[in-house]
C-alpha positions in Angstrom: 26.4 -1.8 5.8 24.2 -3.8 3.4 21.0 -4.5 5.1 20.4 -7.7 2.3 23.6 -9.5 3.5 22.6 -8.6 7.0 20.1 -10.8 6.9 16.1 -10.8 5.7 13.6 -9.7 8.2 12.0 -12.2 9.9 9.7 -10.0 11.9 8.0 -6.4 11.4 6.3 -4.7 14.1 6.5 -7.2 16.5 5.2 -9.7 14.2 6.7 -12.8 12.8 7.0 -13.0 8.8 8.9 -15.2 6.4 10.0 -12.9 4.5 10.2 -9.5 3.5 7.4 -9.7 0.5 4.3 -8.3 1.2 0.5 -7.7 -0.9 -0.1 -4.2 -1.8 -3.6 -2.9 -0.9 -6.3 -2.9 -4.2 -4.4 -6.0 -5.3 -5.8 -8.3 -3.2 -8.8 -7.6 -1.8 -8.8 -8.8 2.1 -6.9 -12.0 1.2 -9.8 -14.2 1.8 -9.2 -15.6 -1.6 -5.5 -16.0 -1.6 -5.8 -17.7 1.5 -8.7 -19.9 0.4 -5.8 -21.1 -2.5 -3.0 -21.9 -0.4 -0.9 -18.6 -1.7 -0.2 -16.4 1.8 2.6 -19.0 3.2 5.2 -16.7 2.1 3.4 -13.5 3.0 4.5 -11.4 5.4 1.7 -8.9 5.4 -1.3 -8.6 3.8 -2.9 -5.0 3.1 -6.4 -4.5 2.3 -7.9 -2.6 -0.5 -9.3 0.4 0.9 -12.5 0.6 3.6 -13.7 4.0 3.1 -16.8 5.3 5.7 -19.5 4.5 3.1 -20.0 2.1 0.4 -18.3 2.9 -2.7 -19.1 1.0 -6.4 -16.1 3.2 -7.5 -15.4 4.6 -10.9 -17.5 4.2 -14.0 -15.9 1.6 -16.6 -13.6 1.3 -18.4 -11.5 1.8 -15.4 -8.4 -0.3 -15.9 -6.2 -0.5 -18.7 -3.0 -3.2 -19.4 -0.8 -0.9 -21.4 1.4 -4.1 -22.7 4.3 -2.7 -19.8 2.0 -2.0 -16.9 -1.6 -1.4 -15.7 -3.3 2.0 -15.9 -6.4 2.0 -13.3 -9.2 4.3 -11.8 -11.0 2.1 -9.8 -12.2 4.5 -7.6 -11.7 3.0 -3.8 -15.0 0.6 -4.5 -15.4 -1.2 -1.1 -18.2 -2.3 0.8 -18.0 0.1 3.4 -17.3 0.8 6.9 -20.3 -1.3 8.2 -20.3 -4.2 5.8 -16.4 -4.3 6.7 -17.1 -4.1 10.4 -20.3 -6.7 10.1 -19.0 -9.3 7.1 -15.0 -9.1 6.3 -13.5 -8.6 9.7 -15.0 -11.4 11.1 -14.6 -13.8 8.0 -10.7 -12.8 8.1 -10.3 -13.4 11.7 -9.3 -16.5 10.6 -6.4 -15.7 7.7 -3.3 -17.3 7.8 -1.5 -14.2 7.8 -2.0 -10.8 9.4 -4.1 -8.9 8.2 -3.6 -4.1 7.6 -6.6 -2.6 6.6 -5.6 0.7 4.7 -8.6 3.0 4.9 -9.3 6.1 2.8 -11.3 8.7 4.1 -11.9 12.6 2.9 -11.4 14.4 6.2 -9.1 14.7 8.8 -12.7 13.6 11.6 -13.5 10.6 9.2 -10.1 9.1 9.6 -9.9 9.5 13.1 -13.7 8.2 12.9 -12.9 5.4 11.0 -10.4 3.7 12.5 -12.3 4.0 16.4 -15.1 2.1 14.8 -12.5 -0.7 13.4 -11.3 -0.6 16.9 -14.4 -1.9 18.0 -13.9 -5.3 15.6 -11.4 -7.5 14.2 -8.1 -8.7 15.2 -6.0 -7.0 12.3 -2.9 -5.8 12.9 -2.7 -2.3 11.9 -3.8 0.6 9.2 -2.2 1.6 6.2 -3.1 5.5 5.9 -4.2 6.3 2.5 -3.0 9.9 2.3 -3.3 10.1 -1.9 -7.3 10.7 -1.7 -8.4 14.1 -1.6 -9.1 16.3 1.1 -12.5 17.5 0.6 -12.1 20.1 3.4 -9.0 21.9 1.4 -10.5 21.8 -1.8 -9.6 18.5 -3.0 -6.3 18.5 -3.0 -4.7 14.8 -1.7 -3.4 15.0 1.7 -0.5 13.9 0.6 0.7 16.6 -0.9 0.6 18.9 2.3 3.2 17.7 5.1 0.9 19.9 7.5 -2.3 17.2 6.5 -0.5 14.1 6.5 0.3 15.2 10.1 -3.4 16.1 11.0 -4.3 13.0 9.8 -1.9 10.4 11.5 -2.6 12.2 14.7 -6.1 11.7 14.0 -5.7 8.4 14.2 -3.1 8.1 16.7 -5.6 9.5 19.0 -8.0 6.5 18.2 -5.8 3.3 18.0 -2.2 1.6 19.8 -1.8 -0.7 16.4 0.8 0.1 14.5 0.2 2.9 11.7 1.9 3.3 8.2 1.4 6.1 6.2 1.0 5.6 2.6 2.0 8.2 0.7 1.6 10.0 -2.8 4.2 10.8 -5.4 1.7 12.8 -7.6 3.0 15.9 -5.5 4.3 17.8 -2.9 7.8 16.8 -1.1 7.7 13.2 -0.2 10.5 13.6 2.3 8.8 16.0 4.0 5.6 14.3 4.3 7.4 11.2 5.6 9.1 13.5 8.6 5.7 14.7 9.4 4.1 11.1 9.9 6.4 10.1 12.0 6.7 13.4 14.0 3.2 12.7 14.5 2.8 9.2 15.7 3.3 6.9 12.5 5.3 3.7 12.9 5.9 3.6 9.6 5.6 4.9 6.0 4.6 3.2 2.7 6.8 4.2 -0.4 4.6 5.1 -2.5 1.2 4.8 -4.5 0.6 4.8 -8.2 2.0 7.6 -10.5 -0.3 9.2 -12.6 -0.8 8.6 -15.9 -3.0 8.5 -18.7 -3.2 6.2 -22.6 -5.1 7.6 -25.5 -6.6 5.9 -28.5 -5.2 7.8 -31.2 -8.1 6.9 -33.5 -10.5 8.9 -31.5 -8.2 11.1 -29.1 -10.5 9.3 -26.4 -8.9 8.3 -23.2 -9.1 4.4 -22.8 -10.2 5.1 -18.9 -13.6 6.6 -18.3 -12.3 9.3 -15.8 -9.0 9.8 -18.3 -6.3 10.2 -16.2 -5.4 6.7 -13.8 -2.9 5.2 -11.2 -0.3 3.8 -13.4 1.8 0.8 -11.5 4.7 -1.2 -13.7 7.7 -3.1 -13.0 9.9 0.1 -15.3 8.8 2.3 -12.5 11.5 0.8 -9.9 13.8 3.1 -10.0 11.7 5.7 -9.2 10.3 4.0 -6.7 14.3 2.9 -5.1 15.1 6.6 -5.4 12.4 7.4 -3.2 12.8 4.4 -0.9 16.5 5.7 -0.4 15.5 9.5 0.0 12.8 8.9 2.6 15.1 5.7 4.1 17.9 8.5 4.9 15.4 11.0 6.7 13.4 8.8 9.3 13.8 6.7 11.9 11.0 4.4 11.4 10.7 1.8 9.2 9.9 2.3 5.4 7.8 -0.3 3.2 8.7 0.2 -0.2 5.3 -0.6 -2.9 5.7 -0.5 -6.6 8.0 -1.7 -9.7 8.4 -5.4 -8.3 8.7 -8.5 -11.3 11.6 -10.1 -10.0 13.1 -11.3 -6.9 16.4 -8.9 -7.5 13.5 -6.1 -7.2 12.7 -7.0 -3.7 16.7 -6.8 -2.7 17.4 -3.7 -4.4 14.7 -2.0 -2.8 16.2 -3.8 0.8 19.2 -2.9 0.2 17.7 1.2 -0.7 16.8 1.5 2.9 13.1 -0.6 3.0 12.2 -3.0 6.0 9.4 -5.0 4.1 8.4 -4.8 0.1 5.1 -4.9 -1.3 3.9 -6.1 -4.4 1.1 -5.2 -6.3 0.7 -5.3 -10.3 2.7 -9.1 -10.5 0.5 -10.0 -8.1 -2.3 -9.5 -10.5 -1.1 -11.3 -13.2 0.1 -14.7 -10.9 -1.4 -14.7 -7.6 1.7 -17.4 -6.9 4.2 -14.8 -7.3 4.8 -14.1 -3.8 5.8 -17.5 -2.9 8.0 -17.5 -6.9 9.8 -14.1 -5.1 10.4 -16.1 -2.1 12.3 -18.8 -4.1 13.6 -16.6 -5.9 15.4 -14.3 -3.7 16.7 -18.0 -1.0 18.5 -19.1 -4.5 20.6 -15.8 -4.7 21.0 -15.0 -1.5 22.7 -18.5 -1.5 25.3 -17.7 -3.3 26.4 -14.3 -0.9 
């Protein structure tokens, strides 16, 4: 059956939504400012840019890049920090229209777990987003992600610490993506997010330079959809829980193809960058063709 003409969701985790669109994390900070413009009605989640233990001024410019077909960045995870998160954001977002999933990045198995006990202790968010794509410090610096066997010490890690809901975001850059899904949810996730930025890199041919200070970046664009749909479908057909596709949405036809792949909720990230209003245009968008089914 075709979950689309099945109807849109109009509740995830337990929680009432709108819609199925949601804001990818690094995209829109903690929503503060989306909110302050009126632009979260149609919103069903909102997820945070990262919170990492410390403070973190990220990656030395240039670190973003507009190819012309889709934005190359290497921003690093700059965030205020745990404390500054704990002592100014949560507190200033208790009052957001709509519900609010901090994804946090750490780079240990202890700091995850770690992290999310002291979030515990503040805010009335609804859940985590796991970032697994950072690297693993304690395995040489290889991203979680890659390793189904981390991506399971992690979520336990912070199954042990929380009764939210988790998600696990993981990486394409890597490793079997199928198999890391299993081993979230064998270990306690409620959900997985389908997928972070590819990597990629744009030189200047004058110089032979990479445009971004660090070289390679995250790349995100609405030609990588189906790439992203494939991986939606693989990892749809192999878990139980629910899957929330990220990356390659423009249109509102993105959001339905990727529904009708297998996910329960759709992110959207890059679009959102260029019109903050395009959550509520993807809203309209998808009621006037769903009309005509």
């Amino acid at each position: 059956m075709n979950p689309v003409t099945e109807g849109l969701p109009d509740s995830f985790w337990g929680i009432p939504v709108p819609g199925p669109v949601a804001l990818a994390s690094g995209t829109c900070g903690f929503g503060l400012e989306l909110d302050a413009m009126g632009l979260l009605e149609d919103v069903a989640l909102v997820f945070s840019k990262a919170v990492t233990p410390e403070p973190r001024d990220g990656n030395a410019p240039p670190r973003i890049h507009d190819t012309g077909y889709g934005l190359l960045n290497s921003i690093g995870l700059a965030n205020p920090g745990l404390d500054r998160v704990l002592s100014e954001v949560l507190p200033a977002a208790a009052g957001l229209s709509r519900p609010l999933v901090l994804n946090v990045a750490c780079e240990s198995v202890s700091s995850f777990g770690s992290t999310v006990a002291a979030l515990e202790a503040g805010g009335s968010h609804a859940g985590y987003e796991v970032n697994v794509s950072c690297p693993n410090v304690e395995a040489g610096g290889m991203a979680f992600g890659v390793d189904p066997a981390a991506v399971a010490s992690v979520t336990r890690a912070v199954r042990l610490e929380t009764r939210r809901p988790i998600t696990v975001k993981l990486t394409p850059n890597g490793g079997d993506m199928v198999s890391a899904a299993k081993a979230a949810e064998d270990s306690g996730a409620d959900a997985v997010t389908v997928c972070n930025t590819f990597l990629g890199m744009k030189l200047d041919w004058r110089t032979g330079r990479p445009v971004l200070a660090r070289g390679v970046g995250g790349y995100s664009s609405p030609a990588l959809l189906p790439l992203v749909v494939a991986r939606v479908w693989q990892v749809g057909r192999a878990v139980r829980i629910p899957v929330i596709a990220s990356g390659g949405v423009w249109e509102p036809g993105d959001v339905l193809e990727l529904l009708a792949a297998g996910a329960s909720l759709v992110q959207v990230g890059t679009g959102l960058l260029r019109r903050p209003s395009l959550p509520s245009e993807l809203a309209a968008g998808i009621r006037e063709l769903l009309c005509g089914t």
